[in-house]
C-alpha positions in Angstrom: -6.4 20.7 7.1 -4.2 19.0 4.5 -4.0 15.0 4.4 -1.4 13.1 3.8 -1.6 11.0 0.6 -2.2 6.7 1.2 0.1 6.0 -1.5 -0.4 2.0 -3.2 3.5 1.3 -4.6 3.4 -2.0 -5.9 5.4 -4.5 -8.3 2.9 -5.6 -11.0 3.5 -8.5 -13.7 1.6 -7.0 -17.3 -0.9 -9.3 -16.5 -1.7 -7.5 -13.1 -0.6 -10.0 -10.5 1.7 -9.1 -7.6 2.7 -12.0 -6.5 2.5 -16.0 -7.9 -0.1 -18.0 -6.5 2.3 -19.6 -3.8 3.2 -16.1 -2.5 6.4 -16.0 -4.7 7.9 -13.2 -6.6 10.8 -14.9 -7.5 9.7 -14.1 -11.7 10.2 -10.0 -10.7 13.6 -8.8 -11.6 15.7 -8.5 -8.6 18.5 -6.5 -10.5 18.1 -3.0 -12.6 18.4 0.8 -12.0 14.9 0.0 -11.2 15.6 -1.4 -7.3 17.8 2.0 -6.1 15.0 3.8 -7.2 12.7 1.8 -5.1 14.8 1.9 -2.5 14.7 5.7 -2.8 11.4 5.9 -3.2 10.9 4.3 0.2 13.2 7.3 2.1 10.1 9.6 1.1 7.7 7.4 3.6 7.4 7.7 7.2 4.4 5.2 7.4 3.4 1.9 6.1 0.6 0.1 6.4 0.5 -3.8 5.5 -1.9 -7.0 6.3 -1.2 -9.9 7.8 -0.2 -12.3 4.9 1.8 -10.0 3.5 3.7 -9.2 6.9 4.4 -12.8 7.1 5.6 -13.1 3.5 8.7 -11.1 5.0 9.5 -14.2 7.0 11.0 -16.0 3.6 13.2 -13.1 3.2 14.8 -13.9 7.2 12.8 -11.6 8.8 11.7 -12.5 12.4 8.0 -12.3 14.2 8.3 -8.4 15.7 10.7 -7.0 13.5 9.5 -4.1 11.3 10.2 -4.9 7.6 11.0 -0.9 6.9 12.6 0.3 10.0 13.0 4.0 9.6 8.4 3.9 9.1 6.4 3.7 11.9 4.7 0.4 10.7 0.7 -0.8 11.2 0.4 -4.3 10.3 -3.8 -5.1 10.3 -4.4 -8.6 11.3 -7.2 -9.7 14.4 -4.8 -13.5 14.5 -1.2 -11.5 14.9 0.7 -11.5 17.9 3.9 -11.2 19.1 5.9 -11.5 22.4 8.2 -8.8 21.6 8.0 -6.2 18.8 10.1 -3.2 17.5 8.9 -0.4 19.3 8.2 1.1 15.7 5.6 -2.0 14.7 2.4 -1.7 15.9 -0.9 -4.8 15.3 -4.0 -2.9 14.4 -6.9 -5.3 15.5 -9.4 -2.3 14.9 -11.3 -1.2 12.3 -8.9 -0.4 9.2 -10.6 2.7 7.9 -11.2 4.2 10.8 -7.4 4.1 11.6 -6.3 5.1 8.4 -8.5 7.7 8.0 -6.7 8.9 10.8 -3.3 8.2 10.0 -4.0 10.4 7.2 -5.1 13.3 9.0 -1.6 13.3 11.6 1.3 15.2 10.4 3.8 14.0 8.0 4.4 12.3 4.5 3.1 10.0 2.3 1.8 6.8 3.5 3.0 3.5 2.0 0.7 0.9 0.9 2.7 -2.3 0.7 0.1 -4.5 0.0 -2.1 -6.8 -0.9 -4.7 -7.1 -3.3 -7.8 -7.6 -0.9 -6.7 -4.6 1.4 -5.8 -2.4 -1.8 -9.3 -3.5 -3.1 -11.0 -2.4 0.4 -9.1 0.5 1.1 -9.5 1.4 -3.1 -13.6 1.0 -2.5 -13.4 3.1 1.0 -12.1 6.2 -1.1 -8.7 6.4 0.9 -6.0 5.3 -1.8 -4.6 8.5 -3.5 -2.2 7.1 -5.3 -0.7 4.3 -7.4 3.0 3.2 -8.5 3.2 0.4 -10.2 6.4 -1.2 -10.7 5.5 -3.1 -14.5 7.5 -5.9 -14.8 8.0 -7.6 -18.1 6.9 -11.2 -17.0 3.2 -13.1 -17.4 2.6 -15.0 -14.5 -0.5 -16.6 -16.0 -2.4 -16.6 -12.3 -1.3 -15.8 -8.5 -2.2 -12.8 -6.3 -4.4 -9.9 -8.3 -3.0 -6.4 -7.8 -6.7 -5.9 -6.8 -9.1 -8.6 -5.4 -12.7 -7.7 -5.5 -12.3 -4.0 -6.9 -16.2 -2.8 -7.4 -15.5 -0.9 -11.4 -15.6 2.4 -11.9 -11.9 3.5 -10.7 -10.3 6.4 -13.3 -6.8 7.2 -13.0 -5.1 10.2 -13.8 -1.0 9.6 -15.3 1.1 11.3 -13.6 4.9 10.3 -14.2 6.2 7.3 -16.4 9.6 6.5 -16.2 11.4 3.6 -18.1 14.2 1.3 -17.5 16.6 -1.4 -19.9 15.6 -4.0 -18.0 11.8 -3.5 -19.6 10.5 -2.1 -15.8 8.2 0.6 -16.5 7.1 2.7 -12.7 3.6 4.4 -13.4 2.4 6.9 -11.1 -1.3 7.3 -11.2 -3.4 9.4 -9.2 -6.9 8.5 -8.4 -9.8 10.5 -9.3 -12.2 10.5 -6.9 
């Protein structure tokens, strides 16, 4: 039986933060022939799979409490405190165990799942085994502290490089593989 691939596609300052330490991201470029491939990129997904915090984060961006951030996914947002009163029919609250389900996500038909984040999900899921891949968006900005790309990775992790493409703005996308 093939498996689909959990696929961590993330935004990455060279210091390996993904976010400041108030949640903002305002230092990543938000122009470049980076973002249409991004946007792209995100065609090739069906699923996506996100926790709570960085649900929420969506709400700075005008996003409301049900919608689904990525519309044309079916979405699991993992969170045992999230609930809604109405939700797109798309969106669904996992309050169960998170590698059960995604070890079964990955067995059901159909493409690459994404892993929107964070850190301390990438870091369990990363520990469980059940990240295949990684694409880092690179941006050319130190944040100096904030949100770790991973947050309590156990060492050991070898990457294979796959792809590396650049960009003029300085945006370098890196897709690794994971050796397991």
């Amino acid at each position: 039986m093939s498996s689909r691939k959990l696929i961590y596609h993330v935004a990455i300052s060279i210091d390996g933060f993904i976010a400041a330490g108030d949640d903002s991201i305002d230092l990543f470029p938000s122009e470049g022939d980076h973002i249409p491939d991004y946007v792209e990129s995100l065609t090739k997904y069906d699923t996506s799979i996100l926790g709570r915090r960085t649900y929420e984060f969506g709400y700075k961006y005008g996003m409301k409490p049900g919608d689904n951030p990525y519309p044309h996914m079916n979405t699991f947002v993992y969170s045992s405190k999230l609930r809604f009163e109405k939700h797109d029919a798309n969106l669904k609250v996992i309050r169960a165990n998170l590698v059960q389900h995604v070890r079964l996500l990955k067995r059901k038909p159909g493409s690459s799942i994404y892993l929107c984040g964070g850190g301390v999900m990438a870091s369990y899921l990363m520990d469980q085994g059940l990240i295949d891949e990684i694409h880092l968006k690179t941006c050319p900005i130190v944040m100096g502290s904030g949100i770790p790309m991973f947050n309590g990775l156990l060492e050991g992790v070898k990457l294979e490089r796959l792809r590396v493409k650049s960009y003029d703005n300085g945006v370098i996308l890196l897709h690794y593989k994971v050796m397991k």
